[in-house]
Backbone of each chain as ProteinMPNN parsed JSONL, in Angstrom:
{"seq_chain_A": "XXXXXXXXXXXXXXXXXXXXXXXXXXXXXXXXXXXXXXXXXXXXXXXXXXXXXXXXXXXXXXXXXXXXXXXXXXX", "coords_chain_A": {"N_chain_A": [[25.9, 2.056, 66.787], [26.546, 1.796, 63.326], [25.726, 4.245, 60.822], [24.292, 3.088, 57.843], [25.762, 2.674, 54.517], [26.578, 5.073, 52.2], [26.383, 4.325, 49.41], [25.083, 2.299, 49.861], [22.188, 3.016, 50.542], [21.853, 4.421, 48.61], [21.399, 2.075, 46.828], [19.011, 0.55, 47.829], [17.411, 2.679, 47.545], [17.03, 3.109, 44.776], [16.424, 0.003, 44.26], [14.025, -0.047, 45.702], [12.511, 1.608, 43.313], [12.156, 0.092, 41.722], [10.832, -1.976, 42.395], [8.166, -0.591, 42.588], [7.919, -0.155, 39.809], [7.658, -2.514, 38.541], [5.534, -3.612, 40.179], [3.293, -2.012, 39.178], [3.453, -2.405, 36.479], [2.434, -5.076, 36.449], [0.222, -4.878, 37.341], [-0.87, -3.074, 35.475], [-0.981, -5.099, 33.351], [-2.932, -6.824, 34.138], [-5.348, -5.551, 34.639], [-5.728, -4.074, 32.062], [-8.111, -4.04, 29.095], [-9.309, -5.113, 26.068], [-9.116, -2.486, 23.849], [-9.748, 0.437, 21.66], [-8.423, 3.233, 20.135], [-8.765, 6.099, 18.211], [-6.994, 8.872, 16.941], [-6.695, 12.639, 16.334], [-6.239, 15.424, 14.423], [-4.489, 17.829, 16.062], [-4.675, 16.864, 18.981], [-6.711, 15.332, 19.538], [-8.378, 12.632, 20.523], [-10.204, 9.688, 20.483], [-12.098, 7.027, 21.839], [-13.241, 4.231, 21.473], [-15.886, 1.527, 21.674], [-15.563, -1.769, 22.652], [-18.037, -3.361, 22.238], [-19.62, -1.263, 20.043], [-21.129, -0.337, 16.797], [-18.595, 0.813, 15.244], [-16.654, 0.188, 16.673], [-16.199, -2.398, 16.039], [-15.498, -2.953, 14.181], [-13.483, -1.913, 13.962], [-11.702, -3.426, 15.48], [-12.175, -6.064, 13.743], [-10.416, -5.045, 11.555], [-8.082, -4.723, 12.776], [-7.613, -7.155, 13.678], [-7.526, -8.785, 11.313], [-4.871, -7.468, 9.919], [-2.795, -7.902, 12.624], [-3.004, -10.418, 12.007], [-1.784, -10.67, 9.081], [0.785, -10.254, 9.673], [1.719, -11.533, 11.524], [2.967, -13.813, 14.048], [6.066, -13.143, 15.988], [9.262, -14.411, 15.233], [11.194, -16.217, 16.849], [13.8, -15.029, 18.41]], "CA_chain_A": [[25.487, 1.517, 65.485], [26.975, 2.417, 62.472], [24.929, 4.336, 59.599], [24.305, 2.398, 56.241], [26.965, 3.238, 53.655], [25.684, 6.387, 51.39], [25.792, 3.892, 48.586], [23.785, 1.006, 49.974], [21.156, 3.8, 50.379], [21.275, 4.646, 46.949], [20.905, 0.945, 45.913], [17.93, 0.196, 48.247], [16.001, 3.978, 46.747], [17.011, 2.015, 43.429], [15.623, -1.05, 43.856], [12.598, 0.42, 45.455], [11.42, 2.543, 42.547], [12.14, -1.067, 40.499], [9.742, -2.762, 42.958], [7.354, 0.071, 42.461], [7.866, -0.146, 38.745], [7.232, -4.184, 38.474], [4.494, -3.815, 40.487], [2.845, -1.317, 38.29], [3.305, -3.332, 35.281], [1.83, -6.609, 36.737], [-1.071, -4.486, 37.55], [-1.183, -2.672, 34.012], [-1.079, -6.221, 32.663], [-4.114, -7.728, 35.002], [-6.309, -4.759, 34.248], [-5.962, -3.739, 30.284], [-8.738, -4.463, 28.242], [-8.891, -4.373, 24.499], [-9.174, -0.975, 23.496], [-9.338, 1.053, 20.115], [-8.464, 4.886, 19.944], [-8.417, 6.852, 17.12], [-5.952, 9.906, 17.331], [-7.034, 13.413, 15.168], [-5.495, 16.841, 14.53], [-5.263, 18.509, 17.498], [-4.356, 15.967, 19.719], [-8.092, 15.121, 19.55], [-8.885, 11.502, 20.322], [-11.519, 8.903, 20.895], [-12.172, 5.945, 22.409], [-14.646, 3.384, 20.878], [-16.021, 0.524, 22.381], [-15.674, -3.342, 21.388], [-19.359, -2.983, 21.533], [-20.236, -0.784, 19.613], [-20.581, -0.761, 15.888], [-17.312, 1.305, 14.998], [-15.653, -0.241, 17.766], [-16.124, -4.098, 16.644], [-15.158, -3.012, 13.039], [-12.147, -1.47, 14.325], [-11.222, -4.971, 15.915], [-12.157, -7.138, 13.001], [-9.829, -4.812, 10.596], [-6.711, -4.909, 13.498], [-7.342, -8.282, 13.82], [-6.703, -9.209, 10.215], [-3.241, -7.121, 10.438], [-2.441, -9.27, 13.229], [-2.99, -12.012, 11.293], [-0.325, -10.661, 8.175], [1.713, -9.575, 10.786], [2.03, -13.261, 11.687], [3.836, -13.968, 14.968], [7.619, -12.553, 16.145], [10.026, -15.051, 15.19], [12.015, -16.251, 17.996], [15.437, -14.881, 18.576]], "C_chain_A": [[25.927, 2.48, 64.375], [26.041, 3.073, 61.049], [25.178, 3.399, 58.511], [25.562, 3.418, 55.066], [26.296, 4.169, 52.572], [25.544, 5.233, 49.617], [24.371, 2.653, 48.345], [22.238, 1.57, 50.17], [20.84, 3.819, 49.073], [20.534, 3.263, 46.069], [19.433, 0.49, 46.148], [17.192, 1.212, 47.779], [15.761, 2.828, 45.175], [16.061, 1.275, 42.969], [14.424, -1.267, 44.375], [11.797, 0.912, 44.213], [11.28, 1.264, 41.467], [11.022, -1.763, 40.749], [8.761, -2.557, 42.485], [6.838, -0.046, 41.022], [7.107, -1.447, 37.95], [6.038, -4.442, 38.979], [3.373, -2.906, 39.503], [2.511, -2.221, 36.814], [2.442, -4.336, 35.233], [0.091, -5.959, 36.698], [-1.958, -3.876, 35.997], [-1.986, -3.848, 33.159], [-2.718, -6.751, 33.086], [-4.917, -6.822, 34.344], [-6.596, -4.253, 33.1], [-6.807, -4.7, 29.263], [-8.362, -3.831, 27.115], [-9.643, -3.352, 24.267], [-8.516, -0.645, 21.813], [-9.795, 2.686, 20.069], [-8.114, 5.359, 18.996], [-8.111, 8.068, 17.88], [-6.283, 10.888, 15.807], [-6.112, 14.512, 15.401], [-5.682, 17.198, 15.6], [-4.735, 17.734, 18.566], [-5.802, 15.237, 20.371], [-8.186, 13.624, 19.92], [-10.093, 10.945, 21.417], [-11.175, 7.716, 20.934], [-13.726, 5.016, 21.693], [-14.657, 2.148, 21.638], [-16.053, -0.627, 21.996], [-17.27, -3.178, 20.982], [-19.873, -2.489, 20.776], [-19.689, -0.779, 18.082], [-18.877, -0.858, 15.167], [-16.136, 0.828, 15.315], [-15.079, -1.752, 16.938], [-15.367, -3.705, 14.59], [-13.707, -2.722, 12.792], [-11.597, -2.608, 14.288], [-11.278, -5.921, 15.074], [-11.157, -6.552, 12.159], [-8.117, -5.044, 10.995], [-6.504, -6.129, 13.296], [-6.769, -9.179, 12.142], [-5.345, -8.23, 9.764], [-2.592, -7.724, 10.904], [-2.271, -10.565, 12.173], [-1.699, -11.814, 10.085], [0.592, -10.64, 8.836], [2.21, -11.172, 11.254], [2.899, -13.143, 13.033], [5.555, -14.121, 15.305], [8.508, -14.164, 15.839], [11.239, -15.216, 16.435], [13.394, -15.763, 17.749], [16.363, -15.535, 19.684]], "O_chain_A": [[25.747, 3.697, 64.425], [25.694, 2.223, 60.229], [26.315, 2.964, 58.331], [25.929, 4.593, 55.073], [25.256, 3.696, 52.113], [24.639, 5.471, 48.817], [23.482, 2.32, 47.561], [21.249, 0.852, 50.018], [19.842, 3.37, 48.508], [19.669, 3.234, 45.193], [18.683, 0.137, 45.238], [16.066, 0.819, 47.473], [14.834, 2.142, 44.745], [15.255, 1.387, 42.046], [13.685, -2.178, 44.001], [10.597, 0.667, 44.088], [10.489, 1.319, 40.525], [10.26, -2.176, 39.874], [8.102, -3.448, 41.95], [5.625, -0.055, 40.814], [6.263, -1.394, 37.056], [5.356, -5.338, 38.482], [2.449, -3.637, 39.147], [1.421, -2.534, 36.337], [1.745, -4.578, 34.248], [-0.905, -6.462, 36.179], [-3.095, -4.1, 35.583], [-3.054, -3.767, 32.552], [-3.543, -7.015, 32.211], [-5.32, -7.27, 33.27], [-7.767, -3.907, 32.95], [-6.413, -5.75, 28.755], [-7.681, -2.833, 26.879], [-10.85, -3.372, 24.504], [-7.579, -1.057, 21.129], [-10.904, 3.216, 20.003], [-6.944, 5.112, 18.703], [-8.585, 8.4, 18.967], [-6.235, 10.449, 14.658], [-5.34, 14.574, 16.359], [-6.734, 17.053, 16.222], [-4.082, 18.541, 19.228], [-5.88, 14.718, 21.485], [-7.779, 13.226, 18.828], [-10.614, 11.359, 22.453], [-10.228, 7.227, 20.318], [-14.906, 5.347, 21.578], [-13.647, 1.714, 22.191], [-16.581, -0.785, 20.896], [-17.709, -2.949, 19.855], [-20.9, -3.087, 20.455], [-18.52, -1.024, 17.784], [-18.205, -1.812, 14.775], [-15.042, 0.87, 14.751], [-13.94, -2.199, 17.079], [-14.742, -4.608, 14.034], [-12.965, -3.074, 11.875], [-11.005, -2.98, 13.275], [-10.526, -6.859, 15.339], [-10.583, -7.515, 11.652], [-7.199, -5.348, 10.233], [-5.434, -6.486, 12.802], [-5.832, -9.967, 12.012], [-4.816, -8.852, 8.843], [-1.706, -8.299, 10.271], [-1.387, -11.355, 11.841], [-0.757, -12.607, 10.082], [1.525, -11.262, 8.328], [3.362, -11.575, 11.091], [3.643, -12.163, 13.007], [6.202, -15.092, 14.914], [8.059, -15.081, 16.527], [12.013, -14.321, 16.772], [14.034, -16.21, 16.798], [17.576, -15.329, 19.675]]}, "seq_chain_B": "XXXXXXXXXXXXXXXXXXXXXXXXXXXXXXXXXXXXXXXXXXXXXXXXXXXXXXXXXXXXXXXXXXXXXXXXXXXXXXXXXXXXXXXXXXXXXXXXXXXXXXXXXXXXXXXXXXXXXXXXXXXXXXXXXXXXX", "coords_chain_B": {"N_chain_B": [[-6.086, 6.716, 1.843], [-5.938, 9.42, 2.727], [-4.806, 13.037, 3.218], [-2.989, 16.438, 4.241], [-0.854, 16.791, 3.067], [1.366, 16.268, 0.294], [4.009, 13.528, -0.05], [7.135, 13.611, -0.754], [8.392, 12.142, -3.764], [9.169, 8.671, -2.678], [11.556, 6.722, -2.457], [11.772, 2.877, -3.378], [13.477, 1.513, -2.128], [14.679, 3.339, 0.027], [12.238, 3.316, 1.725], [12.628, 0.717, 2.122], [14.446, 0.705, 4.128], [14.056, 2.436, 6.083], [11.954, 0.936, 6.802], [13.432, -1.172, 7.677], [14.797, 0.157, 9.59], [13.021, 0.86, 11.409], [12.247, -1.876, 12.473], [14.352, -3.068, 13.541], [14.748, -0.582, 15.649], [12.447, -1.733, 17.321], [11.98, -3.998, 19.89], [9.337, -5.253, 19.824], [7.951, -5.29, 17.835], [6.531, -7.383, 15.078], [5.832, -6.919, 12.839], [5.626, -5.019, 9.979], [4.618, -1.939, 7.911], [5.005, 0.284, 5.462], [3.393, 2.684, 3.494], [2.336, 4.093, 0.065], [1.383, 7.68, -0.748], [-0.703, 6.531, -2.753], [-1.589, 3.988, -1.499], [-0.199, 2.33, -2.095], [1.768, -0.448, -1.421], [5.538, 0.687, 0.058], [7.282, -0.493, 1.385], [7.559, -3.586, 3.307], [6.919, -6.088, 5.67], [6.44, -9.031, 4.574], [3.469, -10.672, 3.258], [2.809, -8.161, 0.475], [0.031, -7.328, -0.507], [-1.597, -8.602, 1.583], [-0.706, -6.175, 3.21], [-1.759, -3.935, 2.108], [-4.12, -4.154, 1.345], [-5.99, -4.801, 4.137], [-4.678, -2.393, 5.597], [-5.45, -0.196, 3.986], [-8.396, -0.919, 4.427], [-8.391, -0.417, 7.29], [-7.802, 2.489, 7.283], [-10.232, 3.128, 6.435], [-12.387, 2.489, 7.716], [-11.84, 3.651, 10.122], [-11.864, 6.401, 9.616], [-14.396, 6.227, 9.098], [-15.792, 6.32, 11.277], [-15.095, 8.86, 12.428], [-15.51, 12.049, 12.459], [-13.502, 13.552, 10.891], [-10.905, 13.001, 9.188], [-8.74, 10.633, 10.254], [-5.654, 10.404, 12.373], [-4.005, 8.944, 13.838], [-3.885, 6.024, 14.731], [-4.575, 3.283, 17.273], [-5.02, 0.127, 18.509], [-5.385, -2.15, 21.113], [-5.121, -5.295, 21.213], [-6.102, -8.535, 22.808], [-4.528, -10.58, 21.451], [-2.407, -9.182, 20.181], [-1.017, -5.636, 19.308], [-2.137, -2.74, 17.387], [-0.929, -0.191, 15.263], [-1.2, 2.933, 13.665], [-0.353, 5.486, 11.609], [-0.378, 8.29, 9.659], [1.366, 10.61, 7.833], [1.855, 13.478, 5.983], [1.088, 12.81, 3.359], [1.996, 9.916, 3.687], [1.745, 6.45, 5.006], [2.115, 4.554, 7.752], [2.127, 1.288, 9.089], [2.031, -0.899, 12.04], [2.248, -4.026, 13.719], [2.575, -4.761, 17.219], [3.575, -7.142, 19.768], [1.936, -7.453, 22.47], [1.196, -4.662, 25.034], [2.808, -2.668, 24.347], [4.797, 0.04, 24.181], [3.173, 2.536, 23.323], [3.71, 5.893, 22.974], [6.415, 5.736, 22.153], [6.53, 3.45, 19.979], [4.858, 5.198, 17.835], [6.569, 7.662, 17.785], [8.988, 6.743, 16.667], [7.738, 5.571, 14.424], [6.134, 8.164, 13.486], [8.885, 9.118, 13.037], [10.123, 8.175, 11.019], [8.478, 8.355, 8.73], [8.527, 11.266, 8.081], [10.987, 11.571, 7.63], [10.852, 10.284, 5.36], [9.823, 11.595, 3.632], [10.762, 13.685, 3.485], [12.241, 13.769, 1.839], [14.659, 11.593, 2.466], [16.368, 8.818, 4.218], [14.725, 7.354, 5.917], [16.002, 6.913, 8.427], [16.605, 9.288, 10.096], [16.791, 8.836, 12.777], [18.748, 7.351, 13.39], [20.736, 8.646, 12.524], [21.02, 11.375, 14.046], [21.524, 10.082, 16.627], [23.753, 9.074, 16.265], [25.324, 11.274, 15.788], [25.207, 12.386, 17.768], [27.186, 10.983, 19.447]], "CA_chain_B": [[-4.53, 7.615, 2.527], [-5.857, 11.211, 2.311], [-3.27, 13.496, 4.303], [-2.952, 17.674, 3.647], [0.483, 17.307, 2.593], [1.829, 15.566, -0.304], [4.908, 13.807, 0.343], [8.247, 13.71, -2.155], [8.858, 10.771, -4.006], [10.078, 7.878, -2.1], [11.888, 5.387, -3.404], [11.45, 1.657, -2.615], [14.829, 1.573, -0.949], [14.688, 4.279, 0.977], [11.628, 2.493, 2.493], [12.857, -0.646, 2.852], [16.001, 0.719, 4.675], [12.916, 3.162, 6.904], [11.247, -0.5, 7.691], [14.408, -1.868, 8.02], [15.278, 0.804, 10.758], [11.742, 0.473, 12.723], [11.914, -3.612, 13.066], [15.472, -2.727, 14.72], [14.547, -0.203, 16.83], [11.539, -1.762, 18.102], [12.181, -4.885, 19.508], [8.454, -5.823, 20.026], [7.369, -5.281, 16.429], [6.054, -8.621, 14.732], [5.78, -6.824, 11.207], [4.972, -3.567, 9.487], [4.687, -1.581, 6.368], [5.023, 1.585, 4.743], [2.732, 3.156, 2.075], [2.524, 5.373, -0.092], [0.036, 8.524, -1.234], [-1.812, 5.843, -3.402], [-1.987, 2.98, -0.59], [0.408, 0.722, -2.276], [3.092, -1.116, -0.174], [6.496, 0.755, -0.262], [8.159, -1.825, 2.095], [6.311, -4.433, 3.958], [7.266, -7.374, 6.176], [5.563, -10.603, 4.04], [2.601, -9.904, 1.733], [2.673, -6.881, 0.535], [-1.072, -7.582, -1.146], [-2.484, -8.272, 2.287], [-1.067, -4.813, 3.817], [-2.274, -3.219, 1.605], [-5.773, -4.212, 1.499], [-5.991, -4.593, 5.997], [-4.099, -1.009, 5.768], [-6.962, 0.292, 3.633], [-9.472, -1.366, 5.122], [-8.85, 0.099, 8.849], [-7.992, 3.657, 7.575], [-11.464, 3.478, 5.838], [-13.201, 2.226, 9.239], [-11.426, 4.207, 10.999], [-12.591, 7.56, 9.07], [-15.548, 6.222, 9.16], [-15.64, 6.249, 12.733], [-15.779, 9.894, 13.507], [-16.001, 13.256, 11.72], [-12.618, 14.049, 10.189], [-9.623, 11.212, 8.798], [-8.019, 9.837, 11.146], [-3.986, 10.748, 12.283], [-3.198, 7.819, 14.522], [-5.125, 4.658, 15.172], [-3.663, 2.447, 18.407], [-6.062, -0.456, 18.412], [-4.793, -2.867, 21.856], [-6.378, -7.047, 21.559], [-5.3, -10.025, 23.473], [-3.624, -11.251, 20.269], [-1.117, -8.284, 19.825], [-1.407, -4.062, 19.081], [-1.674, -2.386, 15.819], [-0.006, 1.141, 15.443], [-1.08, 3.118, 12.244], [0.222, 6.569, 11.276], [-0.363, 8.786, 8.29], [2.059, 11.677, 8.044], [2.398, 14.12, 4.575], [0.859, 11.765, 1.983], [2.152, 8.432, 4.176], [1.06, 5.895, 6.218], [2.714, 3.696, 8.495], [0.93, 0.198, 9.783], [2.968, -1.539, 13.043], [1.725, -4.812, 14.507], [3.425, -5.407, 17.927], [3.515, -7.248, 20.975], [1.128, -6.247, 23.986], [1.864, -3.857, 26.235], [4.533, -2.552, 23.552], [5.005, 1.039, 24.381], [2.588, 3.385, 22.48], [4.624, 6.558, 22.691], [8.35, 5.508, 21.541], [6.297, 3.328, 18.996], [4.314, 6.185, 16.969], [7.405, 8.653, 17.829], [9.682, 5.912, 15.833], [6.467, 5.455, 12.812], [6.545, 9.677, 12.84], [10.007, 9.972, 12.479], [10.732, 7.434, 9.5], [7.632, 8.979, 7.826], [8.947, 12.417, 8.215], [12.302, 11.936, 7.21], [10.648, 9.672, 4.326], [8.649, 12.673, 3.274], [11.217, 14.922, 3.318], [13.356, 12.814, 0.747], [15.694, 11.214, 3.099], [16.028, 7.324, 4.038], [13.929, 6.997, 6.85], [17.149, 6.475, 9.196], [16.92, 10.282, 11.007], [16.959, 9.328, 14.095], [19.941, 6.856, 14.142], [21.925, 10.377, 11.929], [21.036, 12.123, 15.149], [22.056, 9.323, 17.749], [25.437, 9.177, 15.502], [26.06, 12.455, 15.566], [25.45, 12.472, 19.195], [27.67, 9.967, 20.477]], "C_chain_B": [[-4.441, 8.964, 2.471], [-4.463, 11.768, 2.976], [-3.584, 15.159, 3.495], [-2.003, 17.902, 3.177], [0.597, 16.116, 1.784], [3.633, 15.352, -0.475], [6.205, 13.339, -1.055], [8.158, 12.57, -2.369], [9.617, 10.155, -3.52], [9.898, 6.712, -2.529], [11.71, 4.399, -2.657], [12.679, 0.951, -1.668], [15.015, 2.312, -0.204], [13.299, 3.681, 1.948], [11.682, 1.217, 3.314], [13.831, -0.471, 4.032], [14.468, 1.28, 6.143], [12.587, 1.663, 7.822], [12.454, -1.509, 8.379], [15.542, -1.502, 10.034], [14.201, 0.737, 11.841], [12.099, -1.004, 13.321], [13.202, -2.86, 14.059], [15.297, -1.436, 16.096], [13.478, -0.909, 17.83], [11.604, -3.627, 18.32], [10.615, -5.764, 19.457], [7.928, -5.916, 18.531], [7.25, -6.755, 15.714], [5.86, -8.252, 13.448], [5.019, -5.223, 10.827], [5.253, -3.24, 8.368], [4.729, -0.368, 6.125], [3.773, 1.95, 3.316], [2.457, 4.309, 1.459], [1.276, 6.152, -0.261], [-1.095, 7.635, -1.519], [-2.13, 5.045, -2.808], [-1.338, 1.786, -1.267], [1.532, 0.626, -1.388], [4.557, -0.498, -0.462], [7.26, -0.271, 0.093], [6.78, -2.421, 3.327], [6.966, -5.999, 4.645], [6.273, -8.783, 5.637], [4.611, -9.978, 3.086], [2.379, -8.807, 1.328], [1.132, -6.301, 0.047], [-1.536, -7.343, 0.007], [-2.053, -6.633, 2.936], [-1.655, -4.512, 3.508], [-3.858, -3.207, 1.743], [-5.981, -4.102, 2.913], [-5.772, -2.993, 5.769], [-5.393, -0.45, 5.461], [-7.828, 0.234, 3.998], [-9.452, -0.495, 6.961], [-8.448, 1.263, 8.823], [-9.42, 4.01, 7.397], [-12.556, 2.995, 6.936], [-13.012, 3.201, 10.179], [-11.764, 5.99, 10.972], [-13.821, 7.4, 8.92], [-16.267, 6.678, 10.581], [-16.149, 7.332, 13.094], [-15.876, 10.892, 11.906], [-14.872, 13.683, 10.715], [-11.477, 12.867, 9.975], [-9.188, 11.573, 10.279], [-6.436, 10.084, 11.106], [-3.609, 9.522, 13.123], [-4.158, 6.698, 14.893], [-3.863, 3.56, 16.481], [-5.181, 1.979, 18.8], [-4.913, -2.075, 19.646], [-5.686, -4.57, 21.69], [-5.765, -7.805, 22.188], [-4.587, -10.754, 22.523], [-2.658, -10.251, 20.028], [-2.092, -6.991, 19.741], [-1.465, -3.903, 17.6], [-2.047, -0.899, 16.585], [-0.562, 1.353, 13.597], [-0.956, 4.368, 12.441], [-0.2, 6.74, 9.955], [0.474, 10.267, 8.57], [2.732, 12.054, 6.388], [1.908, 12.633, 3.605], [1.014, 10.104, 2.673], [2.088, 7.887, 4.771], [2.394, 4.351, 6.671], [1.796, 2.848, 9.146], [2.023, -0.992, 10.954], [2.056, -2.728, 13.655], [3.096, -5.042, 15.317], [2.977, -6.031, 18.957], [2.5, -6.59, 21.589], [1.767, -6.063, 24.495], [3.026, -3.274, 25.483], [3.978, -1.049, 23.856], [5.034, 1.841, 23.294], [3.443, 4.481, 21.982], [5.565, 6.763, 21.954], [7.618, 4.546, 20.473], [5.872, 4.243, 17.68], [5.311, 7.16, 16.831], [8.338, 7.77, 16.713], [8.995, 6.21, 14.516], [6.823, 6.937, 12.68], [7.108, 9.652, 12.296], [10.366, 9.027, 10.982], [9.66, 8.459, 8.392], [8.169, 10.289, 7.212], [10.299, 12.777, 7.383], [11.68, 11.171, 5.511], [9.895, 10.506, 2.97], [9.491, 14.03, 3.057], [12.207, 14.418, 2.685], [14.659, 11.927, 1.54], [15.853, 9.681, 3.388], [15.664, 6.711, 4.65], [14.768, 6.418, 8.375], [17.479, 7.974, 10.052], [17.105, 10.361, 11.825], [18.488, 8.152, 14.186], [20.867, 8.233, 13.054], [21.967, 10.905, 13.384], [21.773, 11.631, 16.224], [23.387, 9.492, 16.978], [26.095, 10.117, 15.822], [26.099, 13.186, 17.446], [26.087, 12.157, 20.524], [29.318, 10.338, 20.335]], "O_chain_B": [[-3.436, 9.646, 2.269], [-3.409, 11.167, 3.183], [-4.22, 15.234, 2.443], [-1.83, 19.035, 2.729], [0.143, 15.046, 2.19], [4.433, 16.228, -0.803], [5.911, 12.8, -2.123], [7.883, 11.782, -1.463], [10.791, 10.521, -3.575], [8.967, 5.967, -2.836], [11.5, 4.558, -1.455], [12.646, 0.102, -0.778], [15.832, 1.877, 0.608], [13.588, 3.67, 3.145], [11.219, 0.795, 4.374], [14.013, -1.387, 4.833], [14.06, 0.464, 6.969], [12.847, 1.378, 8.992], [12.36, -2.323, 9.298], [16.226, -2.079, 10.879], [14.486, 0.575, 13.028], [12.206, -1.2, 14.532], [12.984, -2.234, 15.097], [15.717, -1.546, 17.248], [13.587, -0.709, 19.04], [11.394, -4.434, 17.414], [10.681, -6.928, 19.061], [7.409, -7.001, 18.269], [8.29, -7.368, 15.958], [5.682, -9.205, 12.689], [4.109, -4.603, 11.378], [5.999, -3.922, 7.666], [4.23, 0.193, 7.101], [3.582, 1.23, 2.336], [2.331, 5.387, 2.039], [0.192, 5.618, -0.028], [-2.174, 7.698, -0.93], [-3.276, 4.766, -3.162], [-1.69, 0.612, -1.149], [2.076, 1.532, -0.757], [5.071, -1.152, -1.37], [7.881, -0.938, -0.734], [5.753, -1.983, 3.847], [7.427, -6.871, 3.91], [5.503, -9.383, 6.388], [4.837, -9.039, 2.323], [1.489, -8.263, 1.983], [0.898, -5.096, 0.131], [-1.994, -6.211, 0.158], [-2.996, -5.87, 3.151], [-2.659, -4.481, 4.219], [-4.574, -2.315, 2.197], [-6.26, -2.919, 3.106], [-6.804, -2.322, 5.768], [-6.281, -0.23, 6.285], [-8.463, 1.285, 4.079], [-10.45, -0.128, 7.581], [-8.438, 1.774, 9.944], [-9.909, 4.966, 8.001], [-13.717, 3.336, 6.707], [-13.887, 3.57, 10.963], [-11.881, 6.7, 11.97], [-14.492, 8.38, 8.596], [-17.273, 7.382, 10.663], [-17.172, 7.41, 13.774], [-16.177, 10.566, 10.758], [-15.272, 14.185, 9.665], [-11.376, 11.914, 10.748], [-9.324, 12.514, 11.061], [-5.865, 10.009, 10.017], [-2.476, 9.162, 12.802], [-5.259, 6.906, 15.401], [-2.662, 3.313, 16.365], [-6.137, 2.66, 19.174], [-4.03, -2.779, 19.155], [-6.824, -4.754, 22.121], [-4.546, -7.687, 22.07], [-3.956, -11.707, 22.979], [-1.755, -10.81, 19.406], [-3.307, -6.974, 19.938], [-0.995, -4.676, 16.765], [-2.722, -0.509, 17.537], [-0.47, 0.56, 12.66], [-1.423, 4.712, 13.527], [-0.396, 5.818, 9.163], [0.142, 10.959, 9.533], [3.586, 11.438, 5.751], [2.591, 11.636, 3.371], [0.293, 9.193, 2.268], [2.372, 8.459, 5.824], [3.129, 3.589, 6.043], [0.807, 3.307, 9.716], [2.706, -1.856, 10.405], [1.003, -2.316, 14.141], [4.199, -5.325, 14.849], [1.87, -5.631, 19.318], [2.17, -5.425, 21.37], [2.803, -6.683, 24.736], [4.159, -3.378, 25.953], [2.759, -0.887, 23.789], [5.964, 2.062, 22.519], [3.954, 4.376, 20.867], [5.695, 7.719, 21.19], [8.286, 4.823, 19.477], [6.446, 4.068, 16.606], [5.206, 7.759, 15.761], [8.338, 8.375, 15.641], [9.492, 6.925, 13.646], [7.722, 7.196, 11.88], [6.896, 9.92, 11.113], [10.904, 9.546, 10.003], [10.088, 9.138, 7.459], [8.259, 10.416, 5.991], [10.602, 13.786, 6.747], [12.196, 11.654, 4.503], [9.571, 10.156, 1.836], [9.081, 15.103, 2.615], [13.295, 14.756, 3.151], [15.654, 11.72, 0.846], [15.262, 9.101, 2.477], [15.871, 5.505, 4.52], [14.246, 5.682, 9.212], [18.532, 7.972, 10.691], [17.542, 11.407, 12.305], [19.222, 8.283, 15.166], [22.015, 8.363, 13.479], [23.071, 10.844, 13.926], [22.568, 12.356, 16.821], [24.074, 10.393, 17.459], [27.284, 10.049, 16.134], [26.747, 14.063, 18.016], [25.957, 12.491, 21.702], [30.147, 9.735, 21.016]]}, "name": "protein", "num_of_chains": 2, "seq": "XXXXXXXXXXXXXXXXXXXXXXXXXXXXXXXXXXXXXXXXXXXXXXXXXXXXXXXXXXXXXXXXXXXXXXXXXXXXXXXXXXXXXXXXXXXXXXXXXXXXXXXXXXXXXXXXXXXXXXXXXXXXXXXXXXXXXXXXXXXXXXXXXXXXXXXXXXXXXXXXXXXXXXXXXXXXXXXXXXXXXXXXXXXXXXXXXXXXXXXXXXXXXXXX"}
């Protein structure tokens, strides 16, 4: 039996770490709730919660952004 | 729009060209704005009335929030992201896409700011890619 060709190796590491990569994502996607972090000097930040007051005020001020922001125009 | 640095006068073309260089780099971006020291709109994708007021409105929540202003706000919803920056006197406000890639977004908002702040036309990083290729 003949070894695999040193490139068809390389393609299958390849299109493993793509697998690995796609799968990652899908999972990113399934599991990300909405979230709001403020970022300070320092590299200081915080996490607020929708719950909580700060948090939901955060979300009503993004959310009208969103809204100027108006949706991507198709290309 | 507090900030510890006040940044040079920038003109409204040198902004627009800045906003003009974010939408293109980023292809997830759905609209953004520039502003200046005072919180008015240098460049702005559509009303430049509502940035302004939203902009204001979620640095002033957003300093409300904790103990000291606020340098970056990354606020994720099931309707899209918002990206805000203040750097030397100026603030940057990004609505994009979910899942749009925090990092290379705010590193983009920095650098226009930066170069926008240091009198230039908010185009530093494609000078660099130019001069690199």
């Amino acid at each position: 039996m003949t070894p695999p060709k040193p490139h068809r190796v390389l393609l299958d590491r390849v299109s493993g770490y793509a697998d690995e990569a796609a799968a990652y994502m899908r999972r990113r996607r399934a599991s990300r709730r909405p979230f709001a972090r403020l970022y300070y000097k320092g590299g200081r930040a915080d996490d607020h919660a929708t719950d909580s007051a700060a948090g939901g005020e955060l979300f009503v001020a993004a959310g009208r952004l969103i809204e100027v922001a108006g949706r991507k125009a198709k290309s | 729009m507090a900030d510890d640095h006040t940044a040079a006068q920038v003109s409204p073309g040198a902004a627009e060209g800045a906003l003009a260089y974010l939408t293109e780099m980023s292809p997830d971006l759905r609209g953004a704005a520039i502003l200046g020291a005072d919180g008015a709109v240098l460049a702005g994708s559509g009303h430049a009335d509502r940035w302004r007021e939203d902009a204001a409105a979620l640095f002033e929540v957003a300093d409300r929030a904790g103990e000291e202003p606020v340098e970056q706000i990354h606020i994720g919803t099931e309707q899209g992201e918002v990206f805000a920056i203040r750097h030397a006197g100026l603030a940057a406000v990004a609505v994009t896409e979910r899942f749009a890639l925090a990092s290379l977004t705010f590193f983009d908002m920095r650098s226009i700011l930066r170069d926008l702040a240091t009198g230039g036309d908010g185009r530093a990083g494609e000078t660099r890619a130019d001069d690199a290729a």
